[in-house]
C-alpha positions as CSV (number, residue, x, y, z in Angstrom):
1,X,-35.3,-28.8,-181.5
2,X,-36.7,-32.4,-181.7
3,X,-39.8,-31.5,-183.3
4,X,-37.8,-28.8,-185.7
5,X,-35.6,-31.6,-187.2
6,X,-38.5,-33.6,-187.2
7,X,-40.2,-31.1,-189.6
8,X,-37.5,-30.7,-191.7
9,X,-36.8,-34.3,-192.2
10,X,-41.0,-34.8,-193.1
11,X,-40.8,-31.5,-195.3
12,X,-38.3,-33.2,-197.8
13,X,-40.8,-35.9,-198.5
14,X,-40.8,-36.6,-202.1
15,X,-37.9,-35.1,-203.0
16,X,-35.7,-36.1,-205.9
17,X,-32.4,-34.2,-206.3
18,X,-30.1,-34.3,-209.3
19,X,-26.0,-35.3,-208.1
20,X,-25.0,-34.6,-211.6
21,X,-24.0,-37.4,-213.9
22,X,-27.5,-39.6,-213.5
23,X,-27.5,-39.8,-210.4
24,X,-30.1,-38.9,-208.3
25,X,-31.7,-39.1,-205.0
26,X,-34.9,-39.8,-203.2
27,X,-36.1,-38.9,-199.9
28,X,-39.3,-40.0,-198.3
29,X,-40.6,-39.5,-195.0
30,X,-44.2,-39.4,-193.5
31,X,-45.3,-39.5,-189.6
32,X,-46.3,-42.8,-188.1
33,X,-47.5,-43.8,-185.3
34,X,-44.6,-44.4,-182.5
35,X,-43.9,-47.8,-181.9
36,X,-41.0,-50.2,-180.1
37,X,-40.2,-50.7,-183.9
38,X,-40.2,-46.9,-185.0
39,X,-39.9,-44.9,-181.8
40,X,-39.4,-41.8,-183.3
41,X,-42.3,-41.8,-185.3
42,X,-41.4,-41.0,-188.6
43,X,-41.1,-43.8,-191.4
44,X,-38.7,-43.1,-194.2
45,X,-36.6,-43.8,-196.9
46,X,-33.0,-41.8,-198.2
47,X,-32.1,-43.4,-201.5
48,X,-29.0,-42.7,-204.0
49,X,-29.1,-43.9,-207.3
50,X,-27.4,-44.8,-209.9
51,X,-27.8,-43.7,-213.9
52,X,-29.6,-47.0,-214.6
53,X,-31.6,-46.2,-211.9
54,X,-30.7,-49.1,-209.4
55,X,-30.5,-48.3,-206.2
56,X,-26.4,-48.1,-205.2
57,X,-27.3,-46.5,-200.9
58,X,-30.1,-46.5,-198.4
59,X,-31.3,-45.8,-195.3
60,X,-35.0,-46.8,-194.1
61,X,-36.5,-48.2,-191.3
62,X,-39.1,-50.5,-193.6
63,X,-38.2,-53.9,-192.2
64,X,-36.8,-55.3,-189.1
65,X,-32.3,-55.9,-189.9
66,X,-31.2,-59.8,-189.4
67,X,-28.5,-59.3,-187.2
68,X,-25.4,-61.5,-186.6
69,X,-23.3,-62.2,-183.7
70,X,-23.7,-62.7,-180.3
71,X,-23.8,-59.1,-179.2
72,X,-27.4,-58.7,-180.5
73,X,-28.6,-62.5,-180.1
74,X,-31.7,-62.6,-179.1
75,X,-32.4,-58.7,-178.9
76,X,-35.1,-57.5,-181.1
77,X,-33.9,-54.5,-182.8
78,X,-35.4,-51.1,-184.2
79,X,-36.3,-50.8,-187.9
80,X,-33.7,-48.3,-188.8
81,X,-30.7,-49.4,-191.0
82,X,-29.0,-48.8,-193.9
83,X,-28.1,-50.4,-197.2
84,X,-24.9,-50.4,-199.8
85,X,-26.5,-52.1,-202.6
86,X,-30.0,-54.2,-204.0
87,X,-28.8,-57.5,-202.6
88,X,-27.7,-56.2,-199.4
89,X,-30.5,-56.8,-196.6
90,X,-29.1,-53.9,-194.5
91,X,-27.2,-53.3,-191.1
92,X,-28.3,-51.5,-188.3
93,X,-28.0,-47.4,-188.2
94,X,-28.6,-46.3,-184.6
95,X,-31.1,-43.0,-185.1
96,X,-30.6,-40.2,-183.0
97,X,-32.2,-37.7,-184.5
98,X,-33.2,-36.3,-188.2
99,X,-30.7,-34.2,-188.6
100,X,-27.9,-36.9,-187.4
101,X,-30.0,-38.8,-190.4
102,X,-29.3,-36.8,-192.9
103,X,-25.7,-35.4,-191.8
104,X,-25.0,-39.1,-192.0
105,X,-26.6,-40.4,-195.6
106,X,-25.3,-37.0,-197.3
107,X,-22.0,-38.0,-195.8
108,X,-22.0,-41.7,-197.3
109,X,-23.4,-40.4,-200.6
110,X,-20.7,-38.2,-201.1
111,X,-18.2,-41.2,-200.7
112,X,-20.3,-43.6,-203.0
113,X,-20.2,-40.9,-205.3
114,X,-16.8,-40.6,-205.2
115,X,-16.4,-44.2,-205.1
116,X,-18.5,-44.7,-208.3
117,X,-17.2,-41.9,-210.5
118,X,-13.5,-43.0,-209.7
119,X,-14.7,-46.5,-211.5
């Protein structure tokens, strides 16, 4: 099942899909090599964007997530986070699998969405 969801997640690479009203999304994914940092082994990047083209939701695993707090002092933690807007430098999204991935950014986008268009 793993390596199924796996596929799936790799096969949308490239993908921009219309949400109607200028915005659009982009998904990315390509295998890398497993690593304490990606331990899944798949690097990627779910993006929704706006009309103007700036980027209003993510989720990627590019960069490491400055965490703060106490609960996570010290602890070095895995690539994989998401964020709200450009200036945002992310928070931590635990990965459990591809499909969790994108139940879960198909799920936000439909509240930013909703969010924006009620603007």
């Amino acid at each position: 099942m793993r390596d199924h969801e796996i596929r799936t997640l790799l096969d949308l690479h490239d993908q921009i899909i219309d949400q109607e009203d200028g915005y659009w999304l982009k998904i990315e994914a390509w295998e890398v090599k497993v690593s304490k940092d990606i331990p899944h082994g798949v690097r990627y990047s779910l993006t929704l964007h706006a009309p103007s083209g700036k980027r209003i939701l993510g989720y990627d695993n590019a960069h490491a997530v400055k965490v703060k707090g106490k609960k996570y002092s010290g602890q070095r933690m895995p690539f994989d986070h998401k964020h709200r807007h450009v200036a945002d430098k992310g928070v931590p999204y635990i990965f459990q699998d591809a499909h969790q991935l994108l139940s879960d950014f198909f799920t936000e986008v439909d509240s930013v969405l909703k969010e924006a268009r009620s603007k």
